[in-house]
N, C-alpha and C positions, 0 to 999 in steps of 0.2 A: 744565570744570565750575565752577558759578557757589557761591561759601560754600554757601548756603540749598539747594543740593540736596547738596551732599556734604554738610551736617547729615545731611538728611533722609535720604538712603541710607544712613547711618553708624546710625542711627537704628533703622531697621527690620534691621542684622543683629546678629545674640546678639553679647555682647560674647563668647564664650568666642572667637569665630573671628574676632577680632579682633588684627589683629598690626601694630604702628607701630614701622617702622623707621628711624631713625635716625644721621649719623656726626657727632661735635663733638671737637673740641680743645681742648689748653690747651700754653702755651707757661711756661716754666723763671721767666719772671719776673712769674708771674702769684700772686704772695706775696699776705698778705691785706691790705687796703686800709685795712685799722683795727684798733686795736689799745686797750687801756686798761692805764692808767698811774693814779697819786697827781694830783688836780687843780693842775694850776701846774707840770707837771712833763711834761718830753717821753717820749714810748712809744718805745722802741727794739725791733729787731726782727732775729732774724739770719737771712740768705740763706744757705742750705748751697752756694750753687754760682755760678760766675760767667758761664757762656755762657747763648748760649739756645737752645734748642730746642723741638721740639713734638712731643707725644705726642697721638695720634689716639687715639680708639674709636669700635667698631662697636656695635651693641646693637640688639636685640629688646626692646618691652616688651609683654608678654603675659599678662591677667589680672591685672594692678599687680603685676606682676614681670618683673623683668630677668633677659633669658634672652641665650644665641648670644653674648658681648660678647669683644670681639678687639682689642688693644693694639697700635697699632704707630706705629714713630716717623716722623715728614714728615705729609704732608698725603693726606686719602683720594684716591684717583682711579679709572678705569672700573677699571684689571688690577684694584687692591686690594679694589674693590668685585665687580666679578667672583668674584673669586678668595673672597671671603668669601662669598657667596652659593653657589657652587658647593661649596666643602669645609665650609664650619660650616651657613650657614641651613638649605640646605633638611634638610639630616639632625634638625632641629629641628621642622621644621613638620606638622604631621598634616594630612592631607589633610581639605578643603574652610575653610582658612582664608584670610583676604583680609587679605595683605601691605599694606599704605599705611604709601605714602612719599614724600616730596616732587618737584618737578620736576625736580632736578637733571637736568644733561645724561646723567650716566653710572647714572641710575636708569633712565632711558628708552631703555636700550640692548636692542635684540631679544634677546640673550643670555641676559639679566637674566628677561625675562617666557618666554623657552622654560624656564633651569632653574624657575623657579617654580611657572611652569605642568604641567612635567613629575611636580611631586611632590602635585599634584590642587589647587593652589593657585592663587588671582589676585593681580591687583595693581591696587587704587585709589590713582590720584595726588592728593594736596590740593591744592585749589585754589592756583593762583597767589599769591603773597606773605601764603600760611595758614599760616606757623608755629607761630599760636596755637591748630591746631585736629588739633596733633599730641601728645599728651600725654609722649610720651618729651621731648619738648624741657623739657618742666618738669623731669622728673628729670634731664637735662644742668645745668642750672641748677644743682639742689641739691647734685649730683657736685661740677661744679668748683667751687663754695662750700668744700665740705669738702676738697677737694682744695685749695686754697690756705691752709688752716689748716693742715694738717699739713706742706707743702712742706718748711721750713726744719728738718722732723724727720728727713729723707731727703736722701743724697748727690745722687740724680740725681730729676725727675723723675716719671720713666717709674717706679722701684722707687714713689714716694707714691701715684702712681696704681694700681701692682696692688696696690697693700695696699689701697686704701679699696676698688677694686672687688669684691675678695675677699669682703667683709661686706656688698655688696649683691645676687649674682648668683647666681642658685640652679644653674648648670653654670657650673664650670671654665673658665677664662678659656684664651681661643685668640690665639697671638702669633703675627703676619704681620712675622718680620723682615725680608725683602726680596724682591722682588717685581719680575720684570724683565719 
């Protein structure tokens, strides 16, 4: 589907039944990039931790709010996506809402569109290299922003990220430790 008609389809449905899902990361040394100091003077800044890792989430943004969001450490892939759409989304979604979400390989999985579809729900893919025309990705943005302010106030992390998501997500945050 070409932008200008996924505008226009997006267009003609209520937003209430509108659901954009999205998964983003951030990794341990991803501290804040700037900092202020006295002029003439260098900004110093401490890191709480010295490896790195990456803390994923999953998230629903529905009616400018963050719903379904799921914490988990490594990188998303089809089980974890699966696995998040079978035990948290659809128990979220009221039937006749239209899911959109990018083309990832493992969003395009038949699994993926039977449980959706199972719970009276579709799924619209965004056009090809349209990240700007998913709004959760702006709030990813504004996340990790605030999440690399606060980093070096937290041991690991994974704990900075459930505390900032905690004061943005109106259900209880759901953790995928591992996943085989």
């Amino acid at each position: 589907m070409l932008r200008n008609e996924f505008i226009e389809k997006v267009k003609q449905i209520s937003k209430e039944n509108l659901v954009f899902i999205d998964e983003s990361g951030i990794e341990d040394n991803a501290c804040r990039e700037y900092g202020w100091s006295i002029k003439g003077t260098r900004c110093y800044g401490n890191k709480a931790y010295q490896h790195k890792s990456r803390v994923s989430m999953i998230a629903v943004l529905c009616n400018n709010q963050i719903i379904a969001p799921v914490i988990f450490e490594g990188n998303c892939n089809k089980a974890i996506f699966t696995t998040y759409v079978e035990t948290i989304l659809i128990k979220e979604l009221p039937p006749g809402q239209i899911v959109i979400m990018d083309n990832i390989n493992f969003h395009k999985n038949t699994i993926i569109k039977v449980l959706i579809e199972s719970v009276g729900c579709s799924i619209l893919f965004l056009p090809t290299y349209s990240p700007d025309l998913n709004p959760i990705e702006h709030y990813w943005f504004k996340i990790k922003n605030e999440i690399r302010k606060v980093t070096a106030q937290f041991k690991d992390i994974s704990i900075a990220v459930e505390h900032l998501m905690k004061f943005i997500c109106i259900v209880p945050i759901s953790y995928v430790i591992a996943i085989s």
